[in-house]
C-alpha distance (Angstrom), angle and dihedral (degrees) to the residues before:
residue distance angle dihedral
X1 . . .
X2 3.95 . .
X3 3.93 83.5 .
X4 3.84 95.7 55.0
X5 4.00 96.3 46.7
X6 3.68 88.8 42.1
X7 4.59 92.6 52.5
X8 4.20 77.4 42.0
X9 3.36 95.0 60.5
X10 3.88 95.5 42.1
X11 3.59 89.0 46.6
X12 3.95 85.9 52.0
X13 3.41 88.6 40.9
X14 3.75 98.4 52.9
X15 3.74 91.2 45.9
X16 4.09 98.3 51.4
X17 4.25 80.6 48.2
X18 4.04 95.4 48.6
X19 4.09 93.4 44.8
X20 4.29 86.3 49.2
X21 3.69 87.6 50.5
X22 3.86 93.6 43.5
X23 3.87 89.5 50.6
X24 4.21 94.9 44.2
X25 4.05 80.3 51.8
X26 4.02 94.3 47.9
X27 3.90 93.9 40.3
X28 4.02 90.2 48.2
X29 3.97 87.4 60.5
X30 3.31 103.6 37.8
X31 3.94 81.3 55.6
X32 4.03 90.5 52.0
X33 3.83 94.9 50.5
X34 4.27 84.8 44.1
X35 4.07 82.9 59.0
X36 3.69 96.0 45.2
X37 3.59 93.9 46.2
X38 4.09 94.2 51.1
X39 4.06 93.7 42.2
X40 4.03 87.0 52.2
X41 3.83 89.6 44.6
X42 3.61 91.6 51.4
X43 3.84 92.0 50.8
X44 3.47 88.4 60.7
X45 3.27 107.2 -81.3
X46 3.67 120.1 -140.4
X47 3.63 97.8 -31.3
X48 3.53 110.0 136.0
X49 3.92 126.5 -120.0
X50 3.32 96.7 -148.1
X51 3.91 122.6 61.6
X52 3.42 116.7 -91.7
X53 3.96 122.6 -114.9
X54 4.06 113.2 -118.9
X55 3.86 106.0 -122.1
X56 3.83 116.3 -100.0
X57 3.36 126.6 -87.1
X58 4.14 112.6 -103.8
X59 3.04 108.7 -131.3
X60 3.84 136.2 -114.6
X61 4.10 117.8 -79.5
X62 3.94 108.6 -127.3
X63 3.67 99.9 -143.7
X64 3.36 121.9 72.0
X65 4.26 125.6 -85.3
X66 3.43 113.3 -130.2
X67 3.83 103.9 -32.9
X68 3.74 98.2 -90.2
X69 3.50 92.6 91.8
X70 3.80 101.0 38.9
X71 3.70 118.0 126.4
X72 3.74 123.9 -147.0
């Protein structure tokens, strides 16, 4: 019985240890994108270097809105 509690604890033991080192691995990259994200933000980014177009205009329905402005 001492055996079995003792394996269950290493088994617990080893889990708790892989999920840490998992976690250290995940935070580390998450970090390294972070970085690469903020040094191309503070190169500018993806602002343009040419001006940017206004959007077209949309044009006009043909039926009338809501009735007040219907012509007859």
């Amino acid at each position: 019985m001492t055996n079995k509690m003792l394996l269950s604890v290493a088994g617990l033991a080893a889990f708790v240890s892989y999920c840490f080192h998992r976690g250290q691995f995940a935070r580390a990259a998450k970090a390294e994108v972070k970085e690469d994200l903020r040094r191309w933000e503070d190169e500018g980014g993806n602002v343009p270097q040419v001006a940017t177009p206004s959007p077209a205009p949309v044009p006009q329905s043909s039926y009338p809105g809501n009735g007040s402005d219907a012509r007859h």
